[in-house]
NUZA-128378 format. One line per 2 residues: for each residue y, x, z of N, C-alpha, C, O, CB. Coordinates in steps of 0.2 Angstrom, whole numbers. Glycine has a CB too. Layout:
Y:X:Z:Y:X:Z:Y:X:Z:Y:X:Z:Y:X:Z; ... $
end
This chain:
-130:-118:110:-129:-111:111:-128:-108:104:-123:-104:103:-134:-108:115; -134:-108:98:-132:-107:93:-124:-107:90:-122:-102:86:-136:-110:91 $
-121:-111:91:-115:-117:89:-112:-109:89:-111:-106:85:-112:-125:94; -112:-108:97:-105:-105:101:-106:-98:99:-101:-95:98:-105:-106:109 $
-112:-96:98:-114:-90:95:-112:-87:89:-110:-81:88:-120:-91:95; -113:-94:82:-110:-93:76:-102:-95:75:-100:-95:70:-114:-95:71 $
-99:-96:80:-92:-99:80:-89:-88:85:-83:-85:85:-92:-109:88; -93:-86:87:-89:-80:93:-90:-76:86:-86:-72:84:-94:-77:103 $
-96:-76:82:-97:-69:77:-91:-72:70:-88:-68:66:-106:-68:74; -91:-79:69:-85:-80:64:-79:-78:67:-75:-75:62:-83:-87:61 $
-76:-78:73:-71:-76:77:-71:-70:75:-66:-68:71:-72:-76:85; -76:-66:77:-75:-57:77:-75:-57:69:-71:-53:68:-82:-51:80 $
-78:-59:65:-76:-58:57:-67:-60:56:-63:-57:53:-82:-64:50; -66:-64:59:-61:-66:55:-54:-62:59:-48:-62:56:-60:-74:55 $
-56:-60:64:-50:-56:67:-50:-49:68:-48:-47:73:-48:-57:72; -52:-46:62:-55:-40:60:-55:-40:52:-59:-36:50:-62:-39:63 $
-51:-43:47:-52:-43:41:-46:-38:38:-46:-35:33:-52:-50:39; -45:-38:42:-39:-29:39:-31:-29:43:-27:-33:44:-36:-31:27 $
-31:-23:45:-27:-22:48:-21:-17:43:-23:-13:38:-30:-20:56; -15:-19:45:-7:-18:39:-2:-14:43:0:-16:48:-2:-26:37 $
0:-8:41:6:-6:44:11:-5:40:9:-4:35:6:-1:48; 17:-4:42:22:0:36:24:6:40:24:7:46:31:-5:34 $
24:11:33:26:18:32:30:21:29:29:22:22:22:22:30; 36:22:33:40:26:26:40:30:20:36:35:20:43:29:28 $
43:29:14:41:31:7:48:31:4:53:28:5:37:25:3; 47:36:-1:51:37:-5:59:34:-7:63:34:-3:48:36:-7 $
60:33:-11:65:26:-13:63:27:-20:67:25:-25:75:27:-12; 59:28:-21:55:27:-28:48:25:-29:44:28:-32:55:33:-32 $
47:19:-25:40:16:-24:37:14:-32:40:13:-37:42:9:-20; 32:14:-31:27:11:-37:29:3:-39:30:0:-34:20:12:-35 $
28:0:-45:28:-6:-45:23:-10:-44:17:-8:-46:30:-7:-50; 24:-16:-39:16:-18:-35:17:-17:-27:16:-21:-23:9:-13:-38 $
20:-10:-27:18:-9:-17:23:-16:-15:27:-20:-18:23:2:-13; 19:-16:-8:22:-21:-3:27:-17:1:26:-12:3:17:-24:3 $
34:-20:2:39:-15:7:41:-18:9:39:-24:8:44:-11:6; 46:-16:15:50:-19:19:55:-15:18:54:-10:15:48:-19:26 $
62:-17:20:68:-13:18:72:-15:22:74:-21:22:72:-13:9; 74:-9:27:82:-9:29:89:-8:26:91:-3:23:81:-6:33 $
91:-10:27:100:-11:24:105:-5:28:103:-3:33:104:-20:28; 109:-3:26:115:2:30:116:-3:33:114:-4:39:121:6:26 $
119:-7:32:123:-13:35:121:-20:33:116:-21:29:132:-13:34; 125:-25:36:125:-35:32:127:-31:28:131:-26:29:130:-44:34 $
123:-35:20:124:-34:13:123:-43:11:121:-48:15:117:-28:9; 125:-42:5:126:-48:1:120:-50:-5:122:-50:-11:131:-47:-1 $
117:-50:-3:108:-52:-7:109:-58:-13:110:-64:-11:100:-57:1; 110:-58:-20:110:-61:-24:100:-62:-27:96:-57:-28:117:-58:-28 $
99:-69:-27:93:-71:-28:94:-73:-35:100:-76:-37:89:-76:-24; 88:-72:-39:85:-77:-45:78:-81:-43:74:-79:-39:83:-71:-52 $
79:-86:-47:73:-89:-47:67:-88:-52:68:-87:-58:75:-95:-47; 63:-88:-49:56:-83:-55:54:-90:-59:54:-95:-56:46:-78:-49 $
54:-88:-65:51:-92:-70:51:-101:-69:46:-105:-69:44:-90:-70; 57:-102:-66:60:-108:-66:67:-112:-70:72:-109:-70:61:-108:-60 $
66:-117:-73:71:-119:-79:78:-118:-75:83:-116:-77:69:-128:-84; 79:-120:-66:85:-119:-64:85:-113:-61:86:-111:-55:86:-123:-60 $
84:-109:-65:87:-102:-59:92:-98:-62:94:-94:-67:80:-95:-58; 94:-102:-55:103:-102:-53:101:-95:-49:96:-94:-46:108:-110:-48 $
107:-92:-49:109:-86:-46:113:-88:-36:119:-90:-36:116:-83:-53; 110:-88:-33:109:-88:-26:112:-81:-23:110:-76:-24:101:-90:-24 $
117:-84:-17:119:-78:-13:117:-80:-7:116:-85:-6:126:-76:-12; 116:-74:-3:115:-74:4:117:-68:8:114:-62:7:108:-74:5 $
123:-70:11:128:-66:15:125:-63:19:120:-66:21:134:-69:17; 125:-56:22:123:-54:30:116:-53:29:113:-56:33:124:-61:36 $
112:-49:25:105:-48:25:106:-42:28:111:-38:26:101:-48:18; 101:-41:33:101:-34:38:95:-31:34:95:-25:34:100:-36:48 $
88:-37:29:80:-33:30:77:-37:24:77:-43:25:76:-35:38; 75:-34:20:71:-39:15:65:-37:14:64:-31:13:75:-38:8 $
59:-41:14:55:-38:10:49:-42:5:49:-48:6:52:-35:14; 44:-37:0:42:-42:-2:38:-35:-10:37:-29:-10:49:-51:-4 $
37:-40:-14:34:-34:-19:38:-32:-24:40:-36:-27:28:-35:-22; 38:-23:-24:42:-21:-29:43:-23:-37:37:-21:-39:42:-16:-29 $
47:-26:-42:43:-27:-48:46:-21:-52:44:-19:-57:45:-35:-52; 51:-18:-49:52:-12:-53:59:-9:-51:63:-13:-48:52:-12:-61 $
59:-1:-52:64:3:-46:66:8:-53:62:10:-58:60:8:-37; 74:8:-53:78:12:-55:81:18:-50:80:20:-44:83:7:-57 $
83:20:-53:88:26:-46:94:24:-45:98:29:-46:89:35:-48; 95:16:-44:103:13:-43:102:7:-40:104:4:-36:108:12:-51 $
96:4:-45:93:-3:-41:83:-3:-40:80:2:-41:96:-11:-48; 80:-8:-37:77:-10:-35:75:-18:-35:77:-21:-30:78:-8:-31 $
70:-22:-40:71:-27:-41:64:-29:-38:59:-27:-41:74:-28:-48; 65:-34:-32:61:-38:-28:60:-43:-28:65:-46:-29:61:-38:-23 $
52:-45:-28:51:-53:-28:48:-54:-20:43:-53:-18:45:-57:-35; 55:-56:-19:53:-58:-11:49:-60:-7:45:-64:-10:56:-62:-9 $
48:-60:-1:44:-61:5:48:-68:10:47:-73:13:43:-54:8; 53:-61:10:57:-62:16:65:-60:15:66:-54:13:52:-58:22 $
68:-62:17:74:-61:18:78:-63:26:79:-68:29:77:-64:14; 79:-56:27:83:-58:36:88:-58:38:92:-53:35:81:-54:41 $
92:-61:43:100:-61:42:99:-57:53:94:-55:55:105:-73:39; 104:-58:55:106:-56:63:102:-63:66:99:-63:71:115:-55:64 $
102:-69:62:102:-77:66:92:-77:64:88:-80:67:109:-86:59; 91:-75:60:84:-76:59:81:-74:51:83:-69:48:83:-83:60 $
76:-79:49:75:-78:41:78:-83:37:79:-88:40:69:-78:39; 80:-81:30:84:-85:24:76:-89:22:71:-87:20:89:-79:17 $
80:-97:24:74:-101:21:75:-100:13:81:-98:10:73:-109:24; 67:-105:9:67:-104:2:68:-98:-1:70:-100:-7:72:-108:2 $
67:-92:-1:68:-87:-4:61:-84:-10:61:-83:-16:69:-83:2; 55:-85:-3:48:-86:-5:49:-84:-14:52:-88:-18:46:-95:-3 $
46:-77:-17:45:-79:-25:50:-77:-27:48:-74:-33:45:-87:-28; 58:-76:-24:64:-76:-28:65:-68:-30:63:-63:-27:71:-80:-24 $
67:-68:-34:69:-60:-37:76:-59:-34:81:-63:-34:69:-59:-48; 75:-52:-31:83:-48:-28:83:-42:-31:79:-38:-31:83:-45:-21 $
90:-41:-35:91:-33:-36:95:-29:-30:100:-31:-28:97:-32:-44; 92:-26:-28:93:-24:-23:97:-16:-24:93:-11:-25:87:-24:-21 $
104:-14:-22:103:-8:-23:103:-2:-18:105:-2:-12:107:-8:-27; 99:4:-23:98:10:-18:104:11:-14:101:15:-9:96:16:-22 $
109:11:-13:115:14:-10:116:10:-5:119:12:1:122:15:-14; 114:6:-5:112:1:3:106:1:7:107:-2:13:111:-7:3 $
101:5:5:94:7:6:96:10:12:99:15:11:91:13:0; 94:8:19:94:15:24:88:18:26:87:23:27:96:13:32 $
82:13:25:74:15:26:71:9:22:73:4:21:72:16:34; 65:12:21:59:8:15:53:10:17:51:16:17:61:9:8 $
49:3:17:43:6:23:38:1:16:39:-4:13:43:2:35; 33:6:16:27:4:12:21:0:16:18:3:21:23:12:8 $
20:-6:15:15:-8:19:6:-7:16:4:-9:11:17:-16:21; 4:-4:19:-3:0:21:-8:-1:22:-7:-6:26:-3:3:25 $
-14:-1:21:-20:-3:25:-21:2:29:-19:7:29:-26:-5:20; -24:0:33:-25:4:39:-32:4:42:-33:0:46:-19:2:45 $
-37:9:39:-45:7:41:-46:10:47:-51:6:50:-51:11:36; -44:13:51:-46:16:57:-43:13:62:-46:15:67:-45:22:58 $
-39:8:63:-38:3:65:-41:-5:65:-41:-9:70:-34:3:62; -44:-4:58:-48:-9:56:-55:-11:57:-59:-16:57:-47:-9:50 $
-57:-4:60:-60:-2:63:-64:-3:67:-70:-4:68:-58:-1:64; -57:-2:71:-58:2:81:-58:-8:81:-63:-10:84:-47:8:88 $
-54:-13:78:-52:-18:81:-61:-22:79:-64:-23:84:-44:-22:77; -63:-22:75:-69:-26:72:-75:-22:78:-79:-26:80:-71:-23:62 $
-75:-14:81:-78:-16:83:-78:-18:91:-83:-20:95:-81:-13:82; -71:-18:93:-70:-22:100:-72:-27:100:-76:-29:105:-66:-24:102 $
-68:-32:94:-70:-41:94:-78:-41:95:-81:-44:99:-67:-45:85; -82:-37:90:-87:-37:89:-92:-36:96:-96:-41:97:-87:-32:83 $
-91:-31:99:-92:-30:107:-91:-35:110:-97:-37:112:-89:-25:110; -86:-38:112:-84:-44:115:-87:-49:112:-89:-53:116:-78:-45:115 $
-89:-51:106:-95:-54:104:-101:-56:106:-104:-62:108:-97:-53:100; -103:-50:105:-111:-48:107:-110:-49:114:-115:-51:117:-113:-40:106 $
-105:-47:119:-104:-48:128:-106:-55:128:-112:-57:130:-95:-46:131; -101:-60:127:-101:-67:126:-109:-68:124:-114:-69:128:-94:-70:118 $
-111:-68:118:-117:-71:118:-124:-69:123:-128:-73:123:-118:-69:111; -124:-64:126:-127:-60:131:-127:-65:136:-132:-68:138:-124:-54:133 $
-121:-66:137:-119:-71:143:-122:-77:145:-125:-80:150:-113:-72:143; -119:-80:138:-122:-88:135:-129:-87:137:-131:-91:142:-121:-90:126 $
-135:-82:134:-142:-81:134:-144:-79:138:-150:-77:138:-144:-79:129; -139:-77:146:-144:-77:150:-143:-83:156:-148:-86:160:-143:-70:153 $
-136:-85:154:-136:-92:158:-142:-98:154:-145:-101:158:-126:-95:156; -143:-99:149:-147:-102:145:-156:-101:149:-159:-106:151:-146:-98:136 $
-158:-95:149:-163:-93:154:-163:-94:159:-169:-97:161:-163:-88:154; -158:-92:164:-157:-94:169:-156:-103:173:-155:-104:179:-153:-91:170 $
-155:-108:168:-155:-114:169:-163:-116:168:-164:-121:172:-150:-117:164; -167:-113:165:-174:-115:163:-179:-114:170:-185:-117:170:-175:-109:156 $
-177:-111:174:-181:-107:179:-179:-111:189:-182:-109:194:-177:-97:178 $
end
């Protein structure tokens, strides 16, 4: 019963370690923030490869959504080291790392991702509740086997 007990409260630690949202921002993000970026339309996403002896210059036709961490913003471009790149069919494998200049005039929205404590919260102490419920349970069935 112990076992199950420190297995239900690592549960509740671990799915309660921070909850994330994106919020719209500017088009002049800080260097560092995490974003997400929508496109006006399919754009044409030219990658670099970060600090690698082949980095070759990589297209990727039809990007509807990019995101990942800003390394620095101009008022014409936006140069990202990727997360993610999204097409209509799914995500562009291999991107992971890669640097995108991105420019503002394709920019339709740009969402800052967030930490979100009241969220983080409410969820730590549900899991946490349901924890404590679970272990209640176990230790009265435990009791009740004894009798």
């Amino acid at each position: 019963m112990r076992v199950t007990a420190r297995v239900a409260f690592l549960g509740a630690w671990f799915a309660t370690t921070a909850c994330y949202a994106y919020r719209p921002v500017a088009l002049a993000p800080t260097p560092g923030s995490q974003v997400r970026i929508m496109f006006t339309s399919a754009i044409v996403v030219t990658t670099l490869g970060r600090g690698r002896p082949d980095s070759t210059r990589r297209t990727h036709p039809g990007v509807l959504e990019a995101s990942g961490t800003i390394e620095a913003a101009a008022s014409d471009t936006v140069a990202l080291q990727l997360g993610e790149l999204r097409t209509a069919v799914g995500s562009v494998p291999n991107v992971v790392g890669q640097v995108a200049l991105v420019p503002t005039a394709q920019i339709a929205r740009m969402e800052e991702r967030r930490f979100q404590a009241g969220t983080t919260i409410l969820a730590g102490v549900g899991v946490s509740a349901l924890a404590l419920a679970a272990y209640i349970i176990l230790l009265i069935a435990d009791i009740t086997k004894q009798f």
